[in-house]
Backbone as XML, in Angstrom:
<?xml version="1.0"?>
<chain id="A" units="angstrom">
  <residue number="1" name="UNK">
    <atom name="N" x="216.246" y="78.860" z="159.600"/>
    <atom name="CA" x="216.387" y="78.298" z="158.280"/>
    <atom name="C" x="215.012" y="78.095" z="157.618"/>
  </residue>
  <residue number="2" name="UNK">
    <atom name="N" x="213.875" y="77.488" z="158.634"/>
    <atom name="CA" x="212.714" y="77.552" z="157.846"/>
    <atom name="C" x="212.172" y="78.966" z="157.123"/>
  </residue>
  <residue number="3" name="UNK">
    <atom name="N" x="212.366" y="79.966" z="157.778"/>
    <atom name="CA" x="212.339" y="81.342" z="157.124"/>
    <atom name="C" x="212.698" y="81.229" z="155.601"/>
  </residue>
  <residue number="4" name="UNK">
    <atom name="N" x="213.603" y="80.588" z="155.220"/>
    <atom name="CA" x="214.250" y="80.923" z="154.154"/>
    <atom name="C" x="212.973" y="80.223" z="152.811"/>
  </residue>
  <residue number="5" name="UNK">
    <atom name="N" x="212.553" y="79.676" z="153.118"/>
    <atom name="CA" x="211.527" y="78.853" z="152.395"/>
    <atom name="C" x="210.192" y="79.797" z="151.820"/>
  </residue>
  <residue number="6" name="UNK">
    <atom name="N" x="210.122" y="81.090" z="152.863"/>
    <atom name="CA" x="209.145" y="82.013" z="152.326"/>
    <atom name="C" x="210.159" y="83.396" z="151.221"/>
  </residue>
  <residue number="7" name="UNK">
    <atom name="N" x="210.942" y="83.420" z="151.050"/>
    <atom name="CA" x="211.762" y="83.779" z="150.407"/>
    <atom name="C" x="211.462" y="83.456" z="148.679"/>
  </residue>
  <residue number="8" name="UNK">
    <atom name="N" x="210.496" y="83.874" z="148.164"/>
    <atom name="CA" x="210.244" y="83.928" z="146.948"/>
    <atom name="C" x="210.882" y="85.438" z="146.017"/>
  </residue>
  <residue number="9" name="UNK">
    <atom name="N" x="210.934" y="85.161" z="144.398"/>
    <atom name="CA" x="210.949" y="86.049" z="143.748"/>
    <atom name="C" x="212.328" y="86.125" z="142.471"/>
  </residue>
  <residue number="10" name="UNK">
    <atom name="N" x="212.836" y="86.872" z="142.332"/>
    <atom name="CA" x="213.949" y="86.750" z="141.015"/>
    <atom name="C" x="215.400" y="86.478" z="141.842"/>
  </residue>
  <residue number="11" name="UNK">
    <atom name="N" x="216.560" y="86.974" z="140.883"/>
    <atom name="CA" x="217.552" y="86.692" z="141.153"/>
    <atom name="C" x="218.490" y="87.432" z="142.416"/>
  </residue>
  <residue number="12" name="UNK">
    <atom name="N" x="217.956" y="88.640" z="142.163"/>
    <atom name="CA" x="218.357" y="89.648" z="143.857"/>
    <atom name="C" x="218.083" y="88.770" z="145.049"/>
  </residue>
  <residue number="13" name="UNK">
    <atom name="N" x="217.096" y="88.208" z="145.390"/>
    <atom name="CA" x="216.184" y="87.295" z="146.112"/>
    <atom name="C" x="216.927" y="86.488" z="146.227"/>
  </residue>
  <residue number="14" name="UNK">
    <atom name="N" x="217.045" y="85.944" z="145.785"/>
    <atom name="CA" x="218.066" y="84.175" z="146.093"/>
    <atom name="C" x="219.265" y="84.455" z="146.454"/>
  </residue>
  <residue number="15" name="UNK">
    <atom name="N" x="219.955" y="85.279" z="146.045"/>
    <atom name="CA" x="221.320" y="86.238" z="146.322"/>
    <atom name="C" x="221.052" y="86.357" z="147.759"/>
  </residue>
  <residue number="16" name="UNK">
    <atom name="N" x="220.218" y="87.078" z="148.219"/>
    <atom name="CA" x="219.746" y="88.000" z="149.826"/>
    <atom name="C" x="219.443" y="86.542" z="150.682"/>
  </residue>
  <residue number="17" name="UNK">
    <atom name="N" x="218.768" y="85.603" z="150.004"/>
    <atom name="CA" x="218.327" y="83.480" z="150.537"/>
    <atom name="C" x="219.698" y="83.446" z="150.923"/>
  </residue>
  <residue number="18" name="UNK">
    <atom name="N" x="220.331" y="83.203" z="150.033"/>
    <atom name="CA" x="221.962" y="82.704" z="149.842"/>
    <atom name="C" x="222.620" y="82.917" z="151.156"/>
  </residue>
  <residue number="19" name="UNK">
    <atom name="N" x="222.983" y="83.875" z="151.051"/>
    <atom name="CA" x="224.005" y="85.030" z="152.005"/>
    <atom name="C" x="223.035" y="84.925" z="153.190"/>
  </residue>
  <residue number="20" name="UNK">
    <atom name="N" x="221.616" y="84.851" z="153.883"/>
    <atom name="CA" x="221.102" y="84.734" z="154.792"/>
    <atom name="C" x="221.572" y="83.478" z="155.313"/>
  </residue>
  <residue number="21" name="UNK">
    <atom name="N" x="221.609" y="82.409" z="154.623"/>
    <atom name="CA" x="221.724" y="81.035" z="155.233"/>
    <atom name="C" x="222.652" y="81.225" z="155.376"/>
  </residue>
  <residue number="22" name="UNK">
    <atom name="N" x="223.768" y="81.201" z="154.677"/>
    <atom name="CA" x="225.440" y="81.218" z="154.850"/>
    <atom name="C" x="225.461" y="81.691" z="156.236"/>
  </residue>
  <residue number="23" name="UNK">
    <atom name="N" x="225.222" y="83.114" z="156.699"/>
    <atom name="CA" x="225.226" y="83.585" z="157.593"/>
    <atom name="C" x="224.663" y="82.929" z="159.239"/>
  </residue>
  <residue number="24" name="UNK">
    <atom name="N" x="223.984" y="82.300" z="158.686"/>
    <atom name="CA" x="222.955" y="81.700" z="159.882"/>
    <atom name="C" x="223.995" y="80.825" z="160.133"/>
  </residue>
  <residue number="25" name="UNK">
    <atom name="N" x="223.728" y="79.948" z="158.998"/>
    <atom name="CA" x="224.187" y="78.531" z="159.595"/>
    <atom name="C" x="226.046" y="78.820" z="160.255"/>
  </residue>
  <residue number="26" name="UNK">
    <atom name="N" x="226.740" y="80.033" z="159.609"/>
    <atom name="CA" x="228.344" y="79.613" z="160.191"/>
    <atom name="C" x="228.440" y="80.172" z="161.047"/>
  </residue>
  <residue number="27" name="UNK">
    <atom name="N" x="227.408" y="80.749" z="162.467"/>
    <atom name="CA" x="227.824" y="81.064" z="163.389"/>
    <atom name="C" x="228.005" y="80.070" z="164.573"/>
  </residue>
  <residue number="28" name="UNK">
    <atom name="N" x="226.742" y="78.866" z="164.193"/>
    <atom name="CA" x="227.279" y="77.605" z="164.636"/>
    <atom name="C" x="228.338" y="76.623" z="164.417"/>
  </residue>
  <residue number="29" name="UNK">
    <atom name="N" x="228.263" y="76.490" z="163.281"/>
    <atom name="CA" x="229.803" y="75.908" z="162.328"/>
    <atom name="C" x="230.757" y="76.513" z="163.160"/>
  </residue>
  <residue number="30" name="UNK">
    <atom name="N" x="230.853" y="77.532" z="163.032"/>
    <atom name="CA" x="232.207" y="78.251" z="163.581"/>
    <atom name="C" x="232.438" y="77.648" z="165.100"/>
  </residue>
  <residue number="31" name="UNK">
    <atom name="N" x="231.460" y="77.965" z="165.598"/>
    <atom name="CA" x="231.680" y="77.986" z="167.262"/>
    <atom name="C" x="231.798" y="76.622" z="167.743"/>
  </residue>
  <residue number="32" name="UNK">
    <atom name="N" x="230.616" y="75.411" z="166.564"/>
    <atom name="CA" x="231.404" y="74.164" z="166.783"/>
    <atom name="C" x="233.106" y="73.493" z="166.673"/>
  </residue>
  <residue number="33" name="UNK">
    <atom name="N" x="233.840" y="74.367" z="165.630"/>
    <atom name="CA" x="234.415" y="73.831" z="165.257"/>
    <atom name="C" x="235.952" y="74.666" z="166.778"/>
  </residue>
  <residue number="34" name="UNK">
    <atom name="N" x="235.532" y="75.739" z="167.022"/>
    <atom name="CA" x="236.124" y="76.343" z="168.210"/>
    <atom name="C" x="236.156" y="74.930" z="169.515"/>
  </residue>
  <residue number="35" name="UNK">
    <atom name="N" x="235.171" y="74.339" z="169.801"/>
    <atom name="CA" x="235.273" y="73.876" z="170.522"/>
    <atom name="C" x="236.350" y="72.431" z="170.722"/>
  </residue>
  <residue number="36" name="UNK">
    <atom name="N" x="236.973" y="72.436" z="169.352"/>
    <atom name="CA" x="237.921" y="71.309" z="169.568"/>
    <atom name="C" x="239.570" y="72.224" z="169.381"/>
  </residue>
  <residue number="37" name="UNK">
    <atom name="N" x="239.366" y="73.115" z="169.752"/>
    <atom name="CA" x="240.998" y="73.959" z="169.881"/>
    <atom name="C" x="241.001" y="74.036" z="171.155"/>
  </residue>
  <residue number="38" name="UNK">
    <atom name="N" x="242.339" y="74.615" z="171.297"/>
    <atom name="CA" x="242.797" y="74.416" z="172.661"/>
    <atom name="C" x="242.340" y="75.538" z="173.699"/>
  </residue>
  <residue number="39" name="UNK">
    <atom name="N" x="242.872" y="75.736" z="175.007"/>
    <atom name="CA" x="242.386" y="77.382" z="175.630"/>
    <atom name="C" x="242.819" y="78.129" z="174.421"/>
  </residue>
  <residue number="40" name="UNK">
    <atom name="N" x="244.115" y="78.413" z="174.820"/>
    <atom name="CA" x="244.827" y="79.788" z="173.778"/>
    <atom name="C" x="243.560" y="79.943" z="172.325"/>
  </residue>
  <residue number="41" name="UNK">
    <atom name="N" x="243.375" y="78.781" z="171.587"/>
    <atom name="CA" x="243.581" y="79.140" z="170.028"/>
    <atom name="C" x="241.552" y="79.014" z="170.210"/>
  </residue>
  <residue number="42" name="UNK">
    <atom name="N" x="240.797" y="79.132" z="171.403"/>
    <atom name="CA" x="239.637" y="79.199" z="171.475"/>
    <atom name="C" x="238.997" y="80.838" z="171.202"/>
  </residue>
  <residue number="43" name="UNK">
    <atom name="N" x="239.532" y="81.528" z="172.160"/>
    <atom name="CA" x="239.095" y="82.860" z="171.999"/>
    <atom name="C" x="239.280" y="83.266" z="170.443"/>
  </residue>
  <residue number="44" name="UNK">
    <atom name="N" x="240.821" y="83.128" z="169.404"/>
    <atom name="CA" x="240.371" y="83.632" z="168.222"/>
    <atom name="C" x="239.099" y="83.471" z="167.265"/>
  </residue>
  <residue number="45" name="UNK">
    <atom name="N" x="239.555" y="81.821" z="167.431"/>
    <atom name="CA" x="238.707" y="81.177" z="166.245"/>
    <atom name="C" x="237.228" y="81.590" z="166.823"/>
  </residue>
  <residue number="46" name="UNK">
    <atom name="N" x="237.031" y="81.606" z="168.201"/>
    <atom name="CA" x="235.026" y="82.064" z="168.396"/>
    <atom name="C" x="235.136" y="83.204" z="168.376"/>
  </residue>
  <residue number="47" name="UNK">
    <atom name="N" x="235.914" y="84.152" z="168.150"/>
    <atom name="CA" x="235.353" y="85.522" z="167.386"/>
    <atom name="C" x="235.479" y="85.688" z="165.217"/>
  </residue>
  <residue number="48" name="UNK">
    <atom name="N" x="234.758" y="84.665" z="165.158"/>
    <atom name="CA" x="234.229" y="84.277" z="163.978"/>
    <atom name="C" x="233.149" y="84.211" z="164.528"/>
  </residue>
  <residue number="49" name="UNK">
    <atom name="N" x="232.691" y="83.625" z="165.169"/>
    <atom name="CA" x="230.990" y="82.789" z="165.310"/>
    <atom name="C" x="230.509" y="84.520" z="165.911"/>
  </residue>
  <residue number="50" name="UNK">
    <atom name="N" x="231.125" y="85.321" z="166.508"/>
    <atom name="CA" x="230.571" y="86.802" z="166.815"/>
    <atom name="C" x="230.808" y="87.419" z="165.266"/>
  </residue>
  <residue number="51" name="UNK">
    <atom name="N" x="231.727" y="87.444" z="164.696"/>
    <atom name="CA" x="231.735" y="88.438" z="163.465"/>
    <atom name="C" x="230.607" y="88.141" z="162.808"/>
  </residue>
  <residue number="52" name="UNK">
    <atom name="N" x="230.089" y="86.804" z="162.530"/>
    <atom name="CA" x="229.057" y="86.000" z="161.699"/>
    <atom name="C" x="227.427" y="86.511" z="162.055"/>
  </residue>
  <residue number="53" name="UNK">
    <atom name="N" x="227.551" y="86.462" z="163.826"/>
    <atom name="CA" x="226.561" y="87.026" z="164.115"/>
    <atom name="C" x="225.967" y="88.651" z="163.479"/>
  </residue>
  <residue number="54" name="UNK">
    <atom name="N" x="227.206" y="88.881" z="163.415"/>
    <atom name="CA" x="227.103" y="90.949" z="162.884"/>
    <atom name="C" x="227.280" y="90.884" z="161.533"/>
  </residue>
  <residue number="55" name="UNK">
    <atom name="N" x="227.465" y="89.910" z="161.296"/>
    <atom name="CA" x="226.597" y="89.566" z="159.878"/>
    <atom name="C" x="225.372" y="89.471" z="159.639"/>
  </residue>
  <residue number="56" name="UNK">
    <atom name="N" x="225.226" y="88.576" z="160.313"/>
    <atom name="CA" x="223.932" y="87.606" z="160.109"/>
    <atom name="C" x="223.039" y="88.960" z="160.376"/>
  </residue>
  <residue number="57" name="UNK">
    <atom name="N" x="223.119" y="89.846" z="161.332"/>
    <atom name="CA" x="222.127" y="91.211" z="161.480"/>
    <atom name="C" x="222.290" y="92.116" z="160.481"/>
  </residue>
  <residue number="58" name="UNK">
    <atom name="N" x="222.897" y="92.103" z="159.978"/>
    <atom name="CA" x="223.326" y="92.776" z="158.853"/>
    <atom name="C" x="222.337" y="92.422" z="157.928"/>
  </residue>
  <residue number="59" name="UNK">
    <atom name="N" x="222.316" y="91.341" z="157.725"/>
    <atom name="CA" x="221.431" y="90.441" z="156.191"/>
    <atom name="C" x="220.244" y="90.523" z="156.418"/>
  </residue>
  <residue number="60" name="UNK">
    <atom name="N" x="219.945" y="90.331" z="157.847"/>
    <atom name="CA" x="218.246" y="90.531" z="158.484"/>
    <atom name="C" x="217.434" y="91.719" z="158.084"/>
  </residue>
  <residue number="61" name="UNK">
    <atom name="N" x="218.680" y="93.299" z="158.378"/>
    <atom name="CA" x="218.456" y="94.349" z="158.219"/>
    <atom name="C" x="218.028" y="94.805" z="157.040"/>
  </residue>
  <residue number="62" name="UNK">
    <atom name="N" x="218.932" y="94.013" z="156.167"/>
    <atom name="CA" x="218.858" y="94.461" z="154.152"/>
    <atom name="C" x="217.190" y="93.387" z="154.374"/>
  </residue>
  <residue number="63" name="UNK">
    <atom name="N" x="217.072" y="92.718" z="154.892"/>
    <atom name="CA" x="215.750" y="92.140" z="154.627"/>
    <atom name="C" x="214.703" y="92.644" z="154.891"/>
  </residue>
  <residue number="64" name="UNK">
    <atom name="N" x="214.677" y="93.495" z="156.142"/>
    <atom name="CA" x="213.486" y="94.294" z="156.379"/>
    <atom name="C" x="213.885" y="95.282" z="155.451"/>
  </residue>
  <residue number="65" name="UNK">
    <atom name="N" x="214.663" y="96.217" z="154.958"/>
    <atom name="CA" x="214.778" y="97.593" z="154.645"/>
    <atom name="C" x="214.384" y="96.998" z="152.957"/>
  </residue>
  <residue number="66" name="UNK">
    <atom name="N" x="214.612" y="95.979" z="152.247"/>
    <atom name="CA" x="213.802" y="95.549" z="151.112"/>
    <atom name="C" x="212.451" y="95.283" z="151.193"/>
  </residue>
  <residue number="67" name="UNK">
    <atom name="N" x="211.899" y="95.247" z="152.443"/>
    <atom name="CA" x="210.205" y="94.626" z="152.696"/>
    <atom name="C" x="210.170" y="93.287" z="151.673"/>
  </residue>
  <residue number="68" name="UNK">
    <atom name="N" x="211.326" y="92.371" z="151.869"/>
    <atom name="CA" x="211.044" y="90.286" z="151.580"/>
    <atom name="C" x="210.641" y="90.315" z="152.282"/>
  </residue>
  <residue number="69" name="UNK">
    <atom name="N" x="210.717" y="90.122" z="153.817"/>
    <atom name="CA" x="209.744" y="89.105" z="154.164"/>
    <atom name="C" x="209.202" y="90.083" z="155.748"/>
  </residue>
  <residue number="70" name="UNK">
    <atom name="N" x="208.059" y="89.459" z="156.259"/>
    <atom name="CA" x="206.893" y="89.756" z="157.031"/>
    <atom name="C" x="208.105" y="90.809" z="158.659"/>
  </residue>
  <residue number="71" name="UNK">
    <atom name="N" x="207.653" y="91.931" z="158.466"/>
    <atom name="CA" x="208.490" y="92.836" z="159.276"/>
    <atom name="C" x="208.752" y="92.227" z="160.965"/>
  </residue>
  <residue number="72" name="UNK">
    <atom name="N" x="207.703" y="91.794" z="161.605"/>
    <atom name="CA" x="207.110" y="91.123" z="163.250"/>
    <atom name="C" x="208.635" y="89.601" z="162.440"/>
  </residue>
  <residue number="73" name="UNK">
    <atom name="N" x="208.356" y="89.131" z="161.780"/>
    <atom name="CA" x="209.138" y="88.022" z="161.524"/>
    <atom name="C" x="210.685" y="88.203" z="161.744"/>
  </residue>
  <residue number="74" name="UNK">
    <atom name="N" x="211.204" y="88.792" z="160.665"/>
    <atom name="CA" x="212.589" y="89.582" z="160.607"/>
    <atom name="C" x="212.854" y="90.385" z="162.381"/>
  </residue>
  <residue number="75" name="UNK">
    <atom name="N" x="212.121" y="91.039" z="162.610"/>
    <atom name="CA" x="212.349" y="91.208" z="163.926"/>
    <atom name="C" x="212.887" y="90.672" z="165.189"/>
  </residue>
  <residue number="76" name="UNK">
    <atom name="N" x="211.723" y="89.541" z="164.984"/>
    <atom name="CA" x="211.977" y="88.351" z="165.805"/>
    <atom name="C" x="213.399" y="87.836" z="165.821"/>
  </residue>
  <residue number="77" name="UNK">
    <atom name="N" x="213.626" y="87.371" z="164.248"/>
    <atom name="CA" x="214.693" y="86.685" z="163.951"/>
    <atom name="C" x="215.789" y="87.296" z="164.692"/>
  </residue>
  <residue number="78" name="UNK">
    <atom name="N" x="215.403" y="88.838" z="164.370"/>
    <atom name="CA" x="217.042" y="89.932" z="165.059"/>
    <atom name="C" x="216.698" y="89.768" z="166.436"/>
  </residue>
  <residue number="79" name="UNK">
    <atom name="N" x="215.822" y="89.611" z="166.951"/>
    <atom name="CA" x="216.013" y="89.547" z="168.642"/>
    <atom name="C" x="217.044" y="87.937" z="169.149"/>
  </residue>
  <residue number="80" name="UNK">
    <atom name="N" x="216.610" y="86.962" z="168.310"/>
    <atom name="CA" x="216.941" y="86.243" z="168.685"/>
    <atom name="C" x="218.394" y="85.822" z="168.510"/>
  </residue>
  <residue number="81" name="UNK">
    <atom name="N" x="219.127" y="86.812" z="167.171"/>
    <atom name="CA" x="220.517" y="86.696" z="166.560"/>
    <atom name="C" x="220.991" y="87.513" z="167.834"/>
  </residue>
  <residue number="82" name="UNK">
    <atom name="N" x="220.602" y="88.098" z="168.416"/>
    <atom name="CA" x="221.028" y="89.528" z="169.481"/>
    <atom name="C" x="221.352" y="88.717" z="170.307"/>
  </residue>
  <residue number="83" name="UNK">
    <atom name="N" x="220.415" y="87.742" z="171.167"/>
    <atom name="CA" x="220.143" y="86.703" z="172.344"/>
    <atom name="C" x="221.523" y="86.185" z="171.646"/>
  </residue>
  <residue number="84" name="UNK">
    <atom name="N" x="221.644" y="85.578" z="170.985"/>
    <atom name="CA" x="222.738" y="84.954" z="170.659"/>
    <atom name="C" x="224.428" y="85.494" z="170.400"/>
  </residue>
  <residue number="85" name="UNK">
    <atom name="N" x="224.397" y="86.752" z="169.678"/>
    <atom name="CA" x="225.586" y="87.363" z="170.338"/>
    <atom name="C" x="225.912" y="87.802" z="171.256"/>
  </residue>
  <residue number="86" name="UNK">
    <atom name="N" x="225.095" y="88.047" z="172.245"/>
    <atom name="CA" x="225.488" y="88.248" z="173.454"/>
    <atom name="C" x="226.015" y="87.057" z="174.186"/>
  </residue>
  <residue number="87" name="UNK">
    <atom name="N" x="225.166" y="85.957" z="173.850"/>
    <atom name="CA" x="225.872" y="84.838" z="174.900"/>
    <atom name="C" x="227.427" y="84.603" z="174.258"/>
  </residue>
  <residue number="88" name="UNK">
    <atom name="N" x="227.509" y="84.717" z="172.832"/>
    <atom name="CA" x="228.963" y="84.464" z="171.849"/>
    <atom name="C" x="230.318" y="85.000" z="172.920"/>
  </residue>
  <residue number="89" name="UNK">
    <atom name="N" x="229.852" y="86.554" z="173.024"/>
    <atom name="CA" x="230.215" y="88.216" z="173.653"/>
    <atom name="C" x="230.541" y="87.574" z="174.789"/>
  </residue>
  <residue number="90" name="UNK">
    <atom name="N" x="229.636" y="86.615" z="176.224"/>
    <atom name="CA" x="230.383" y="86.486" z="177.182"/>
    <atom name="C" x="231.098" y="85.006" z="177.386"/>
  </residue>
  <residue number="91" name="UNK">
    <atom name="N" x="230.598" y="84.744" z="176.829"/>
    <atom name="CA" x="231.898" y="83.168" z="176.358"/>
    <atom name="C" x="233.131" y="84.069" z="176.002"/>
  </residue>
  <residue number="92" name="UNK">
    <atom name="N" x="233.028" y="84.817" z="174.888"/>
    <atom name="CA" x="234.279" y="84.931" z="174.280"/>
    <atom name="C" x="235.064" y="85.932" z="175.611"/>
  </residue>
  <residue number="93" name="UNK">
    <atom name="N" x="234.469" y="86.606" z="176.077"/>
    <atom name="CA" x="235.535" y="87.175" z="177.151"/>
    <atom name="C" x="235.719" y="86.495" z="178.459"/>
  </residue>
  <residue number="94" name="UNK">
    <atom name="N" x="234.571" y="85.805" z="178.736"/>
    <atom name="CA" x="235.318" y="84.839" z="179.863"/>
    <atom name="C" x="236.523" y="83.929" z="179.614"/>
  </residue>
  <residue number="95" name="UNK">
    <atom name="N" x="236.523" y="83.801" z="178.143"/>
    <atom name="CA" x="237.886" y="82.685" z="177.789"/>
    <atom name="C" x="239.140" y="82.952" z="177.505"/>
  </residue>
  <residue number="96" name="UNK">
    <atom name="N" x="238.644" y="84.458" z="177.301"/>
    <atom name="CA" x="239.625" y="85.441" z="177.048"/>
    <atom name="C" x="240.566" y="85.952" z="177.820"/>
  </residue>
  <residue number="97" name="UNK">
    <atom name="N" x="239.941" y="86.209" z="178.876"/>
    <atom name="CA" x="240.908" y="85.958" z="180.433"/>
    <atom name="C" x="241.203" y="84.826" z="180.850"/>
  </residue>
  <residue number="98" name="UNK">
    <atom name="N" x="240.848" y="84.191" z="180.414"/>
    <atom name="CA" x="241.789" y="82.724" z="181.212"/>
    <atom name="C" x="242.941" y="82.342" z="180.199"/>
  </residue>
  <residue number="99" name="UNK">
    <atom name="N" x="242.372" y="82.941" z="178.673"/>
    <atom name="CA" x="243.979" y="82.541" z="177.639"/>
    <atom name="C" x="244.965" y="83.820" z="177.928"/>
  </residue>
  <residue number="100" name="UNK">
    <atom name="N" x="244.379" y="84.567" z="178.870"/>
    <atom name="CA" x="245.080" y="86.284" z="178.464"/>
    <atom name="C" x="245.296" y="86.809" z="177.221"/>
  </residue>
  <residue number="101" name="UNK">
    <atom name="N" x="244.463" y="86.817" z="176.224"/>
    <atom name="CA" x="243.795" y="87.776" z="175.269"/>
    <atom name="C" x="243.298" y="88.808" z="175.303"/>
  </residue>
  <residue number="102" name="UNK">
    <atom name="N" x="243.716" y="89.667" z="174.917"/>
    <atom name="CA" x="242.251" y="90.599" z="174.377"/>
    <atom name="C" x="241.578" y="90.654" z="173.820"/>
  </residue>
  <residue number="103" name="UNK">
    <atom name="N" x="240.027" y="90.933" z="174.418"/>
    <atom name="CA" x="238.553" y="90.628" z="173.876"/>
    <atom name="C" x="238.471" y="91.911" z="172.948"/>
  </residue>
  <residue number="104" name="UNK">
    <atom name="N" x="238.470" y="91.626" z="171.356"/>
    <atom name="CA" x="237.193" y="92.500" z="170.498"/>
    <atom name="C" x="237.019" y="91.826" z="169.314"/>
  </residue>
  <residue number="105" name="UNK">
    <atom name="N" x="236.302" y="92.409" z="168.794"/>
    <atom name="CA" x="235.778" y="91.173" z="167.682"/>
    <atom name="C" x="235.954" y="91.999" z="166.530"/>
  </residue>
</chain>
């Protein structure tokens, strides 16, 4: 989120701010709010907090491929959204077998 603060310029810009935060912040939202459902209704609702993530890389991507902000930065950021869908990825299928679901997002 501090990222978002170097995010200067016109109205495209704040649009690309916008939709970055949104993105950031509801992959936690989501996955918090997973954690008060039951087994069964866990696996759906946390494949939100994964869709969000493949968002959230998504928005990173339009950020480097516009050159906003510092390339080593945006990078980072995607390594660390990655680190994070993956852990989403084996939560969501370990829970997935215990509700007997099928895992895809």
């Amino acid at each position: 989120m501090k990222i978002l603060g170097e995010i200067h310029g016109g109205k495209e810009r704040d649009v690309v701010k916008y939709q970055l935060s949104k993105s950031a912040t509801s992959i936690g939202t989501n996955y918090k709010e997973s954690q008060s459902t039951t087994r069964k209704e866990f696996p759906p609702k946390s494949r939100i907090s994964v869709r969000q993530a493949l968002e959230h890389e998504y928005r990173l991507q339009t950020i480097l491929a516009l050159e906003i902000l510092d390339k080593r930065r945006v990078e980072r950021l995607s390594r660390e959204n990655d680190k994070i869908f993956k852990i989403l990825k084996t939560i969501l299928r370990t829970t997935s077998s215990f509700a007997g679901a099928n895992f895809s997002v």
